[in-house]
mmCIF entry with sequence, helices, sheets and N, C-alpha, C, O atoms, coordinates in Angstrom:
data_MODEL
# 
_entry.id   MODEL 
# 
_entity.id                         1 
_entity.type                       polymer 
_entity.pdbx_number_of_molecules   1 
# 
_entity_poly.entity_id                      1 
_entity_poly.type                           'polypeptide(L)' 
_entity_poly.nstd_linkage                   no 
_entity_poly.nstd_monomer                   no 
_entity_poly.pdbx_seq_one_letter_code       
;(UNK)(UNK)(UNK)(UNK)(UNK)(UNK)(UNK)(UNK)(UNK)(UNK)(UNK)(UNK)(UNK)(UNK)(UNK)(UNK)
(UNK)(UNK)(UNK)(UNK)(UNK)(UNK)(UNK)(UNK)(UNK)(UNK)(UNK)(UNK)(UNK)(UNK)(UNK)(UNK)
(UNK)(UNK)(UNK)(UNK)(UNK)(UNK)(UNK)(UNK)(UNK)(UNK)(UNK)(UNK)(UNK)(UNK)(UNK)
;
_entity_poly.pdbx_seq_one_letter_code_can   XXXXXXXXXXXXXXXXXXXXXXXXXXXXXXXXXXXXXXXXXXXXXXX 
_entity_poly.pdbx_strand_id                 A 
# 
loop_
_entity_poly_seq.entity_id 
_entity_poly_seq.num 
_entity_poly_seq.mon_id 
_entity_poly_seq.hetero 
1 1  UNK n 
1 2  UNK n 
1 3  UNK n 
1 4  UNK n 
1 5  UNK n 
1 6  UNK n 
1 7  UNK n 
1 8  UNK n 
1 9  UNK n 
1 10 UNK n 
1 11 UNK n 
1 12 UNK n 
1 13 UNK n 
1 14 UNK n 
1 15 UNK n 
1 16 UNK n 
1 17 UNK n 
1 18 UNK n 
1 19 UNK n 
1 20 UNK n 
1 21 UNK n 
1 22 UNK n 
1 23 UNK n 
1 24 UNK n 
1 25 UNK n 
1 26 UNK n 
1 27 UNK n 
1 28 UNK n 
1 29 UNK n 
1 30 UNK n 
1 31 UNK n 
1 32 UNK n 
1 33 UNK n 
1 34 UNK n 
1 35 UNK n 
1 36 UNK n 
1 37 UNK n 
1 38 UNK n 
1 39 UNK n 
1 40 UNK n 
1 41 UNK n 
1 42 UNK n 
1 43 UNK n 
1 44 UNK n 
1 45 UNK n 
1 46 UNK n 
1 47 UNK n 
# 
_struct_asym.id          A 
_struct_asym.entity_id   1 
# 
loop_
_struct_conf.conf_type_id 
_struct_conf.id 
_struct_conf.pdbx_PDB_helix_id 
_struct_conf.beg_label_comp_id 
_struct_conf.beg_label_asym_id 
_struct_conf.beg_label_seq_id 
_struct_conf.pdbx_beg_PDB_ins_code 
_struct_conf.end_label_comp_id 
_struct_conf.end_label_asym_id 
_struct_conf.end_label_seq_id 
_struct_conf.pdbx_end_PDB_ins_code 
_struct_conf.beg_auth_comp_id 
_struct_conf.beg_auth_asym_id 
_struct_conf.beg_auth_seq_id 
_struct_conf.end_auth_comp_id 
_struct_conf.end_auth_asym_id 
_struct_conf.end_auth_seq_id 
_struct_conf.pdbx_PDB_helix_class 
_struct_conf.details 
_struct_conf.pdbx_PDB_helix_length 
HELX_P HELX_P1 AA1 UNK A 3  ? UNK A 7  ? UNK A 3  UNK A 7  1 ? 5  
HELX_P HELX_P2 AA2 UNK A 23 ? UNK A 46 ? UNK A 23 UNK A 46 1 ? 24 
# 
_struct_conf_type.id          HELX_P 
_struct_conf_type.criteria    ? 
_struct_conf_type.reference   ? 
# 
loop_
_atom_site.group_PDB 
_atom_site.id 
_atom_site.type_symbol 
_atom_site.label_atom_id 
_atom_site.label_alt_id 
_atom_site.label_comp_id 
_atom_site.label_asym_id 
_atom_site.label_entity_id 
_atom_site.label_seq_id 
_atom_site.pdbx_PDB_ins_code 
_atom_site.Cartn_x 
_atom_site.Cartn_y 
_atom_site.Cartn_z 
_atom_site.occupancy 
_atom_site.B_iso_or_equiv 
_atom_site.pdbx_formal_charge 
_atom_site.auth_seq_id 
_atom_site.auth_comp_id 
_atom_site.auth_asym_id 
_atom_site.auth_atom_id 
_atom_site.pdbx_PDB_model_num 
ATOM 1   N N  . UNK A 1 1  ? -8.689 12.182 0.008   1.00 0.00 ? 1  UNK A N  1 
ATOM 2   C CA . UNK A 1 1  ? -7.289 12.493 -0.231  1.00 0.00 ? 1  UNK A CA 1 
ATOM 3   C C  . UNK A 1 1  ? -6.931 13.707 0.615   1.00 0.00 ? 1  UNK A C  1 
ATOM 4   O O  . UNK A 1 1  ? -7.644 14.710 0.585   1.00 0.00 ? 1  UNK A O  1 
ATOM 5   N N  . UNK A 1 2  ? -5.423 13.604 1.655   1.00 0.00 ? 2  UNK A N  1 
ATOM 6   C CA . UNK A 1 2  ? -5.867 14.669 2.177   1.00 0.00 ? 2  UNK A CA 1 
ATOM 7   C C  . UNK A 1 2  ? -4.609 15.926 1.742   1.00 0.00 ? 2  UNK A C  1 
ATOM 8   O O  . UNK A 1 2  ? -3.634 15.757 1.009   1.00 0.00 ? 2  UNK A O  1 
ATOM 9   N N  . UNK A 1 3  ? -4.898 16.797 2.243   1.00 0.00 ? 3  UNK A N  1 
ATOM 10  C CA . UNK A 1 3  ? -3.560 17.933 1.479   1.00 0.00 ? 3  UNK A CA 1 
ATOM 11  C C  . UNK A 1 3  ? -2.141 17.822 0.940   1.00 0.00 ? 3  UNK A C  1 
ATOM 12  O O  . UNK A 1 3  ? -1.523 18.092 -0.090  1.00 0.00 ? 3  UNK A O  1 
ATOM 13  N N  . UNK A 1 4  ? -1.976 17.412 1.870   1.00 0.00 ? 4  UNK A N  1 
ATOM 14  C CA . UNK A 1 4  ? -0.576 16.698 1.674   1.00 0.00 ? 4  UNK A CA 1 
ATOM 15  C C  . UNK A 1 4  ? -0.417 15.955 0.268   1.00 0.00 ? 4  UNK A C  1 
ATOM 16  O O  . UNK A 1 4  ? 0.169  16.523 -0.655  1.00 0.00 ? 4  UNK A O  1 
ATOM 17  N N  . UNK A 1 5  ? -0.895 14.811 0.141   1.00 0.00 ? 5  UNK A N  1 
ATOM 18  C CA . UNK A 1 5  ? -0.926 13.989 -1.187  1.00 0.00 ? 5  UNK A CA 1 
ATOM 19  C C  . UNK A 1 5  ? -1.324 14.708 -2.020  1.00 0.00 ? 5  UNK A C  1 
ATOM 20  O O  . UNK A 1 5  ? -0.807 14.359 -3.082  1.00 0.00 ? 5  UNK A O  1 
ATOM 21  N N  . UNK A 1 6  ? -2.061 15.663 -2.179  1.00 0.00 ? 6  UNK A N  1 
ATOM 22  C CA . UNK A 1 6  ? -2.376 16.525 -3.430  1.00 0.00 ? 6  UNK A CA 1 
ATOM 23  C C  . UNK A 1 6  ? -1.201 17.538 -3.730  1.00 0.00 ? 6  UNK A C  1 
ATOM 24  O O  . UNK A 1 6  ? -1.001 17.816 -4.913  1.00 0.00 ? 6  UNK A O  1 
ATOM 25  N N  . UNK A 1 7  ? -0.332 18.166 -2.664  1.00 0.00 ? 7  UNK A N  1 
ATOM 26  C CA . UNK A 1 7  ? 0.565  18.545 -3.010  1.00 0.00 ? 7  UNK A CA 1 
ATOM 27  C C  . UNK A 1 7  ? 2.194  17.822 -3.185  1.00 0.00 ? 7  UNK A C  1 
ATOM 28  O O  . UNK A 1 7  ? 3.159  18.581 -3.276  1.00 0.00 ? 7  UNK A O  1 
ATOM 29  N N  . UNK A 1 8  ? 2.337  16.700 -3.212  1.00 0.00 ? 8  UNK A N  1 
ATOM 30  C CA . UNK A 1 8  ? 3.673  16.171 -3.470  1.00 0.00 ? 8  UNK A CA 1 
ATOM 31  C C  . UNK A 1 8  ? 4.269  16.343 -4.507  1.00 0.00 ? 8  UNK A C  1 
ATOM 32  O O  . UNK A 1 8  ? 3.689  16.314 -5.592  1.00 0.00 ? 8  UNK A O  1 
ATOM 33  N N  . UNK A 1 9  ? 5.273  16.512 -4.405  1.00 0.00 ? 9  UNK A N  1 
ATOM 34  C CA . UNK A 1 9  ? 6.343  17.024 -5.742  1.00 0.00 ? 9  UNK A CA 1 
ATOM 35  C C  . UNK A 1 9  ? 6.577  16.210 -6.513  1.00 0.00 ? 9  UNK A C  1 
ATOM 36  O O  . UNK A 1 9  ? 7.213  15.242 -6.099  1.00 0.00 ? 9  UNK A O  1 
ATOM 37  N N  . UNK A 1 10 ? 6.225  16.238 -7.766  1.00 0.00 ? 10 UNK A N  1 
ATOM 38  C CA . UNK A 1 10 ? 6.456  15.429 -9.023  1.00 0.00 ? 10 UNK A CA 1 
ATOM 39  C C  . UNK A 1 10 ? 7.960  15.127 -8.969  1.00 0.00 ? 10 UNK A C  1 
ATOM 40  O O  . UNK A 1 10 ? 8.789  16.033 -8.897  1.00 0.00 ? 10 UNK A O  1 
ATOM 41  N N  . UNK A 1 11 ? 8.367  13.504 -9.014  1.00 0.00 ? 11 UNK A N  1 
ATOM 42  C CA . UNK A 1 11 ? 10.043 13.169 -9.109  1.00 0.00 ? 11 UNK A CA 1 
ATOM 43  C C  . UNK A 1 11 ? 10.263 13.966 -10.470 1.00 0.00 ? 11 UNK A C  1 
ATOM 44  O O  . UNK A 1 11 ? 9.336  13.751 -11.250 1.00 0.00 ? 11 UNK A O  1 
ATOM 45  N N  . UNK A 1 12 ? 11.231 14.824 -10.966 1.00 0.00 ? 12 UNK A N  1 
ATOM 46  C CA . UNK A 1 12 ? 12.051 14.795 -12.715 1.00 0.00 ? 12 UNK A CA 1 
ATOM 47  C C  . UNK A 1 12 ? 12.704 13.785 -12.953 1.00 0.00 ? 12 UNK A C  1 
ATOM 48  O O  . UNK A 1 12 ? 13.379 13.046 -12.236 1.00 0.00 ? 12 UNK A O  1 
ATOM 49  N N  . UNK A 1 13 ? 12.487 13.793 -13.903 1.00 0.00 ? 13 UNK A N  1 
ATOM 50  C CA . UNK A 1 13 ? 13.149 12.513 -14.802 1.00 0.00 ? 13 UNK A CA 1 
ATOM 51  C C  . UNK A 1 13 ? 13.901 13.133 -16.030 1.00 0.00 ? 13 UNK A C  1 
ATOM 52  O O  . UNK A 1 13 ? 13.256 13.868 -16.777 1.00 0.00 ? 13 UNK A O  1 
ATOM 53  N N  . UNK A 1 14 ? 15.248 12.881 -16.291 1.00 0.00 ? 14 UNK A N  1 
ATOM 54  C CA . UNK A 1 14 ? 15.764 13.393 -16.967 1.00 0.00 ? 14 UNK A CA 1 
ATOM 55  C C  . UNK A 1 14 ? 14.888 13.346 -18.841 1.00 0.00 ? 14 UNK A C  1 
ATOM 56  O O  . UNK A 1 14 ? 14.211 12.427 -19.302 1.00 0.00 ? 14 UNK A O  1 
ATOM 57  N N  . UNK A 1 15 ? 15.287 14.774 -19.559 1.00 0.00 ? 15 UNK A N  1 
ATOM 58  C CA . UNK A 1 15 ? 14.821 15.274 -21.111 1.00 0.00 ? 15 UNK A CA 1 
ATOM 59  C C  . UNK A 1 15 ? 14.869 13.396 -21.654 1.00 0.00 ? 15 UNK A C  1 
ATOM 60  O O  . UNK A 1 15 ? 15.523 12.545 -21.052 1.00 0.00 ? 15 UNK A O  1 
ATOM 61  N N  . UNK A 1 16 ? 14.180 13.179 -22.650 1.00 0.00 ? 16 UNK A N  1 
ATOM 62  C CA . UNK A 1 16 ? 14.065 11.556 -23.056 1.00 0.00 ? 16 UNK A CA 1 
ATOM 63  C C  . UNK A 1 16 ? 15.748 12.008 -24.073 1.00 0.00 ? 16 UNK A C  1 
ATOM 64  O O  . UNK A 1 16 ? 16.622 11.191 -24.364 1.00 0.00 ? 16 UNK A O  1 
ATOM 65  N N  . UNK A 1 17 ? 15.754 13.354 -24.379 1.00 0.00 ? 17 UNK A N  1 
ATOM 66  C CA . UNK A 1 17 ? 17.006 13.251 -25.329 1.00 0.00 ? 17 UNK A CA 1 
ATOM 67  C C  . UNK A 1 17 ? 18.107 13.019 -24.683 1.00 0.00 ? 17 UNK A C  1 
ATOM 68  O O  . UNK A 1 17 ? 19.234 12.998 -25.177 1.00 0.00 ? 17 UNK A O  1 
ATOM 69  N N  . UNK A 1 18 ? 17.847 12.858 -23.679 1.00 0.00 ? 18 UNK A N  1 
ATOM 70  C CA . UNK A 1 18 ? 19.561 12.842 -22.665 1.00 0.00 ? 18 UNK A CA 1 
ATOM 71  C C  . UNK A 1 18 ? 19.503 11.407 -22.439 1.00 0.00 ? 18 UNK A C  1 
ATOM 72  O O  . UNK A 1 18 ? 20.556 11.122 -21.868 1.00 0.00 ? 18 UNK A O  1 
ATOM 73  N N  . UNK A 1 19 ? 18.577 10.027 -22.654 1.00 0.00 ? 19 UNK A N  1 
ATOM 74  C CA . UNK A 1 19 ? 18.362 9.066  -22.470 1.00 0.00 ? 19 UNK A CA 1 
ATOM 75  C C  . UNK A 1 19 ? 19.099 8.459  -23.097 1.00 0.00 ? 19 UNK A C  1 
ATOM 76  O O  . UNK A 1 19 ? 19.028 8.952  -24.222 1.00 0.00 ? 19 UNK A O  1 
ATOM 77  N N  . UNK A 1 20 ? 20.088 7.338  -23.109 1.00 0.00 ? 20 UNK A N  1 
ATOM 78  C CA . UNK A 1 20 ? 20.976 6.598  -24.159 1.00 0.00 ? 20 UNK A CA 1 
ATOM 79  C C  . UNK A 1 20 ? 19.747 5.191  -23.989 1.00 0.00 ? 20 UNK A C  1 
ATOM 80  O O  . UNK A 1 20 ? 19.440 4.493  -23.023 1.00 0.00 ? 20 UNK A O  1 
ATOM 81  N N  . UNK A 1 21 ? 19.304 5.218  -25.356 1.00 0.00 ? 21 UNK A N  1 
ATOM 82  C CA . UNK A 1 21 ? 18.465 3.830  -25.748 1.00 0.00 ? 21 UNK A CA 1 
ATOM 83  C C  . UNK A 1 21 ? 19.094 2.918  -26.580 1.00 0.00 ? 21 UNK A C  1 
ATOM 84  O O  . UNK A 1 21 ? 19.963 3.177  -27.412 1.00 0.00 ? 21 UNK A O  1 
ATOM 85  N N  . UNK A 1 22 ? 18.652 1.921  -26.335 1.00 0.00 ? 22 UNK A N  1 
ATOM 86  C CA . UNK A 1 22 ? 19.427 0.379  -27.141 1.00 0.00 ? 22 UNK A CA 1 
ATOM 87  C C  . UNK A 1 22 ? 19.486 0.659  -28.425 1.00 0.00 ? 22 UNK A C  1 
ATOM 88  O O  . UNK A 1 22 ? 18.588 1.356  -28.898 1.00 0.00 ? 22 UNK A O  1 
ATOM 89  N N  . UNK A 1 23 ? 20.345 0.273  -29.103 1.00 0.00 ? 23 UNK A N  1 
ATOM 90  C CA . UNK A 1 23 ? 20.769 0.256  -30.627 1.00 0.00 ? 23 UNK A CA 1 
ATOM 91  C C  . UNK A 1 23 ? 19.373 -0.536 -31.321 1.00 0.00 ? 23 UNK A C  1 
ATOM 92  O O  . UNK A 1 23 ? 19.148 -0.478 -32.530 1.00 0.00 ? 23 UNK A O  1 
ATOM 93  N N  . UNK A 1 24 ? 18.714 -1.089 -30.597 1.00 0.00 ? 24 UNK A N  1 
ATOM 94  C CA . UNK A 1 24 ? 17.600 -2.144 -31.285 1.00 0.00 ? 24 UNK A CA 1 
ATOM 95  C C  . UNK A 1 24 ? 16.645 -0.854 -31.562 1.00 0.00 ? 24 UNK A C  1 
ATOM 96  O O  . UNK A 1 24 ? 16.390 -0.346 -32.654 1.00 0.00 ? 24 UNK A O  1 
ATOM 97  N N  . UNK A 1 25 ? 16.180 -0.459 -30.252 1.00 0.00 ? 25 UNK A N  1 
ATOM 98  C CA . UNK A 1 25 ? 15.055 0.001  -30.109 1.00 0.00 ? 25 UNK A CA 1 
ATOM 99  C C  . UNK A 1 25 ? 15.398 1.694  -31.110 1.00 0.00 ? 25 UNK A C  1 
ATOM 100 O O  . UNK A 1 25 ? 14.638 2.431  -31.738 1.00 0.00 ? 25 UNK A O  1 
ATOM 101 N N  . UNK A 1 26 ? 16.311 1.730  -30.938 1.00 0.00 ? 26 UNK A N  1 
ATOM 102 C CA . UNK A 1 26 ? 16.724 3.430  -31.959 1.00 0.00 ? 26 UNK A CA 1 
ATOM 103 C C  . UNK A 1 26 ? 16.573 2.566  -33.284 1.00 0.00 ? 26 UNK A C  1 
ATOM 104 O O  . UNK A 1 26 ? 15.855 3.282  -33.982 1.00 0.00 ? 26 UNK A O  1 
ATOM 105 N N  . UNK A 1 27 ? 16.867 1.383  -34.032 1.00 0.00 ? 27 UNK A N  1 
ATOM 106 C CA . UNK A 1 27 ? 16.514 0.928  -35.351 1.00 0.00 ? 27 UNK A CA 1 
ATOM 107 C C  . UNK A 1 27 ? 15.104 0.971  -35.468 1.00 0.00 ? 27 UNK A C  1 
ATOM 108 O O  . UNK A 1 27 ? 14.670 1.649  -36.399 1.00 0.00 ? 27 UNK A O  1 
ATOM 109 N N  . UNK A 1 28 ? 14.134 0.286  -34.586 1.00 0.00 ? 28 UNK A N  1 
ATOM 110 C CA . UNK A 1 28 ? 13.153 -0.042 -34.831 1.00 0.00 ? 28 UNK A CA 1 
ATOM 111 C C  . UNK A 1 28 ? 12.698 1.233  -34.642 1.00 0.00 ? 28 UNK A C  1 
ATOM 112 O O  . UNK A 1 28 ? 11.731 1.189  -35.402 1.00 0.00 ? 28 UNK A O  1 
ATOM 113 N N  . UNK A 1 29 ? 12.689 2.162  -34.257 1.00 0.00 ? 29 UNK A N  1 
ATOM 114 C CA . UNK A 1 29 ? 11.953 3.648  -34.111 1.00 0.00 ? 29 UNK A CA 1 
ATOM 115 C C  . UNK A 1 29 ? 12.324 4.419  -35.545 1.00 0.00 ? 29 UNK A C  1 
ATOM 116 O O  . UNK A 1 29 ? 11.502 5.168  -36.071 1.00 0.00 ? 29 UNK A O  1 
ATOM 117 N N  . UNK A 1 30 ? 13.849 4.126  -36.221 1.00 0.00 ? 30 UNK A N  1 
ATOM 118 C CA . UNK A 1 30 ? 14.121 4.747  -37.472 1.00 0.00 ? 30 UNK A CA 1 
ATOM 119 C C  . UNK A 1 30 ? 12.497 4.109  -38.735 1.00 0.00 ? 30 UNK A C  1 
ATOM 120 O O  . UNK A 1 30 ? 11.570 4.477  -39.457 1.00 0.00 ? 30 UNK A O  1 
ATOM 121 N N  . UNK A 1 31 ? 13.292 2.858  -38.114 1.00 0.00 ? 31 UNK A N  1 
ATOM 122 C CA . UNK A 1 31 ? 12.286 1.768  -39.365 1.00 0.00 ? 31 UNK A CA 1 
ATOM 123 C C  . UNK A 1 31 ? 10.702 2.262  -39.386 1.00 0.00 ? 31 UNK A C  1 
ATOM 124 O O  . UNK A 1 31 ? 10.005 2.412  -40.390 1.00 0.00 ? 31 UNK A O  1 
ATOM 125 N N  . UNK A 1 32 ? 10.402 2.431  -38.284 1.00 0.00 ? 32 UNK A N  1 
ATOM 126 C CA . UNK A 1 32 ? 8.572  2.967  -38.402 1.00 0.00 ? 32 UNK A CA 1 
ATOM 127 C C  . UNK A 1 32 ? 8.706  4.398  -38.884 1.00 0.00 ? 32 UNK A C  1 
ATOM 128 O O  . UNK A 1 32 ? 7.937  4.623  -39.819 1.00 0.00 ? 32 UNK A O  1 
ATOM 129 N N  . UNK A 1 33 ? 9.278  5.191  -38.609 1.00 0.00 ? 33 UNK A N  1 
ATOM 130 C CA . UNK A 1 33 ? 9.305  6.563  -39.355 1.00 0.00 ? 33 UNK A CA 1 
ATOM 131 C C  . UNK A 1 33 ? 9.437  6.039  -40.960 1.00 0.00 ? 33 UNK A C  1 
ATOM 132 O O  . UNK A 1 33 ? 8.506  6.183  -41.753 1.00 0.00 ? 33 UNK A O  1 
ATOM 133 N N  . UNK A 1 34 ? 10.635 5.454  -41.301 1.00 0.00 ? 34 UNK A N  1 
ATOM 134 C CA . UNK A 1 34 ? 10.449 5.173  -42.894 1.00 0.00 ? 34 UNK A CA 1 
ATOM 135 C C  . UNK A 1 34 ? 9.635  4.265  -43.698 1.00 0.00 ? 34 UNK A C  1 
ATOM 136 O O  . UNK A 1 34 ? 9.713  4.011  -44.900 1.00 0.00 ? 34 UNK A O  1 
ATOM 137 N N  . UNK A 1 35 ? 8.763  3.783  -42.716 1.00 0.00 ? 35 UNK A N  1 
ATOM 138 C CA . UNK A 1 35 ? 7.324  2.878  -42.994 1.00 0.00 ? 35 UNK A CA 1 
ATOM 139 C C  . UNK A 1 35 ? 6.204  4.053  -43.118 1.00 0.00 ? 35 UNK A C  1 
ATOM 140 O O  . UNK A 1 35 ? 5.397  4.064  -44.047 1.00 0.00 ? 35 UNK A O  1 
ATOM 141 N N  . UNK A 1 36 ? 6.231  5.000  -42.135 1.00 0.00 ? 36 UNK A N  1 
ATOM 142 C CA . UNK A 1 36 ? 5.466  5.909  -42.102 1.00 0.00 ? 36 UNK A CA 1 
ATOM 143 C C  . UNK A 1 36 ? 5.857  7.042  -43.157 1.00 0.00 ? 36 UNK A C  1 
ATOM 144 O O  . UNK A 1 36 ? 4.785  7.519  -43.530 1.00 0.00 ? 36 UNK A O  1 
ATOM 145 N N  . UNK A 1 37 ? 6.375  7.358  -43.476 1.00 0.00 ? 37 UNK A N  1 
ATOM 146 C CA . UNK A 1 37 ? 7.169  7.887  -44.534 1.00 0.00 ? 37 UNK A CA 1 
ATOM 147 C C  . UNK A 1 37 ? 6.316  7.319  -46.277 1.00 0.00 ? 37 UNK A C  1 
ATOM 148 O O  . UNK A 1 37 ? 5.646  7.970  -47.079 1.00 0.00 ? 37 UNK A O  1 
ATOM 149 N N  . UNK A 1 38 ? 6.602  6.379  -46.276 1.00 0.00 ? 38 UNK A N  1 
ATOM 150 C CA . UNK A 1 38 ? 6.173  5.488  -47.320 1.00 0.00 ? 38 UNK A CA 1 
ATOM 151 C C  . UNK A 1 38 ? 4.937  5.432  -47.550 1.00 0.00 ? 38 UNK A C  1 
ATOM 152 O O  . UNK A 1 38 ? 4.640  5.512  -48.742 1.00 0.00 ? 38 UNK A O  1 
ATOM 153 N N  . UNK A 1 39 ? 3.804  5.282  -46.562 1.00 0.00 ? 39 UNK A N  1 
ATOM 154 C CA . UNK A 1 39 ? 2.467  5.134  -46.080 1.00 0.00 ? 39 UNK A CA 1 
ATOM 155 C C  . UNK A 1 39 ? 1.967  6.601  -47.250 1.00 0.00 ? 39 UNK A C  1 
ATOM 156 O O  . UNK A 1 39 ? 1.378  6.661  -48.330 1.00 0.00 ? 39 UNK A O  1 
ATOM 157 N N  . UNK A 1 40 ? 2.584  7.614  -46.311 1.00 0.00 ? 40 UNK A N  1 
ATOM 158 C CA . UNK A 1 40 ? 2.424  8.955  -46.621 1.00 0.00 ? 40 UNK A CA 1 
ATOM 159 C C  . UNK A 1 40 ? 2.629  9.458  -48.341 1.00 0.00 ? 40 UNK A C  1 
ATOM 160 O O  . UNK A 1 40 ? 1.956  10.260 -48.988 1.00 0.00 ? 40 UNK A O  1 
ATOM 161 N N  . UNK A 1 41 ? 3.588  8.803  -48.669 1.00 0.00 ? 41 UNK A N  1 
ATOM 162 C CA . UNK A 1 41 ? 3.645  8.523  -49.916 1.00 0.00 ? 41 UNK A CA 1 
ATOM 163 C C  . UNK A 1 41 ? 2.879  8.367  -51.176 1.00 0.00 ? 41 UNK A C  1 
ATOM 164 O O  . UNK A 1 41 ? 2.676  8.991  -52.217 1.00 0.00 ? 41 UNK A O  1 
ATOM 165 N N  . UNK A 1 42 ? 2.394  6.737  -50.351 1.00 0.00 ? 42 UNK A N  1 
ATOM 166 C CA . UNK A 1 42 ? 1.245  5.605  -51.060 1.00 0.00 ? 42 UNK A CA 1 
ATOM 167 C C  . UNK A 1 42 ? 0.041  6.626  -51.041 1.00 0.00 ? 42 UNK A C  1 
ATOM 168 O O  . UNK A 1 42 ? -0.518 6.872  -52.111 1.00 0.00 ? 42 UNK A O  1 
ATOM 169 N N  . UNK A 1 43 ? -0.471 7.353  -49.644 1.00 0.00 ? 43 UNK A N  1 
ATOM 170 C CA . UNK A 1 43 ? -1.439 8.495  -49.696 1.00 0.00 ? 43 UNK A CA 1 
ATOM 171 C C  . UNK A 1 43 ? -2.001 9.878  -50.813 1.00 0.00 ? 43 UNK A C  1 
ATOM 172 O O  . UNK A 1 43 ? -3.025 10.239 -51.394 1.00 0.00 ? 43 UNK A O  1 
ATOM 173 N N  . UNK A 1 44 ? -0.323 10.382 -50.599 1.00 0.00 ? 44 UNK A N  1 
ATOM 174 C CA . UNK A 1 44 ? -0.730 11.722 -52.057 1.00 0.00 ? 44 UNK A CA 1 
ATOM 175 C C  . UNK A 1 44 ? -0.344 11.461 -52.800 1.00 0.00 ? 44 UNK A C  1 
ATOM 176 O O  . UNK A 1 44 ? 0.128  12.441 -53.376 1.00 0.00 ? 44 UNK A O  1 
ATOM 177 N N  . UNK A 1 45 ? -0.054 9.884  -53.710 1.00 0.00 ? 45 UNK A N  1 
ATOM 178 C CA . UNK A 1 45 ? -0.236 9.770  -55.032 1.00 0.00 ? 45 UNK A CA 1 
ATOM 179 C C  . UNK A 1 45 ? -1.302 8.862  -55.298 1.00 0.00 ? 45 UNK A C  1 
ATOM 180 O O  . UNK A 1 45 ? -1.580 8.541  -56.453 1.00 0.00 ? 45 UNK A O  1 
ATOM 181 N N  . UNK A 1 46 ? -1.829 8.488  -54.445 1.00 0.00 ? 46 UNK A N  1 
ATOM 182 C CA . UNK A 1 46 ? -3.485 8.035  -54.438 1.00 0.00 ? 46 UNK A CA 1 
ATOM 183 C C  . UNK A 1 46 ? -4.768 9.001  -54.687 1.00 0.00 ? 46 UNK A C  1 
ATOM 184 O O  . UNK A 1 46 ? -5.891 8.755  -55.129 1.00 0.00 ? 46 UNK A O  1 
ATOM 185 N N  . UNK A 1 47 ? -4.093 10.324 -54.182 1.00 0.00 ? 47 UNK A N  1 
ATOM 186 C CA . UNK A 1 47 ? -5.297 11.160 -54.067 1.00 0.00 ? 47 UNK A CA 1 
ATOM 187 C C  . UNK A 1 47 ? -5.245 12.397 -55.436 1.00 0.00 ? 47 UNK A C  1 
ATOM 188 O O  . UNK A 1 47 ? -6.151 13.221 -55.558 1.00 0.00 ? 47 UNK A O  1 
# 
C-alpha cells in the first residue's frame, strides 16, 4: 500500500440524526425498543 492510499480523506456523511428515514423503518426501530423494553421487564421480575 503505498502513502498516498494510507492517507486519503475519509468522505463525511451527514449526523444519522439529520437522515430522514422511511416511516416503516422508524416503526420497526420504535417496535424493537418496546420488545426490548418488555424483555427487560420479563428479566427483573424473574430475578
Amino acid at each position: 500500500m503505498c502513502n498516498e492510499e494510507r492517507h486519503r480523506p475519509i468522505p463525511k456523511r451527514p449526523p444519522l440524526h439529520s437522515i430522514q428515514l422511511p416511516e416503516l423503518v422508524l416503526q420497526r426501530a420504535f417496535d424493537t425498543v418496546d420488545e426490548l423494553d418488555w424483555v427487560l421487564d420479563q428479566l427483573e421480575t424473574f430475578v
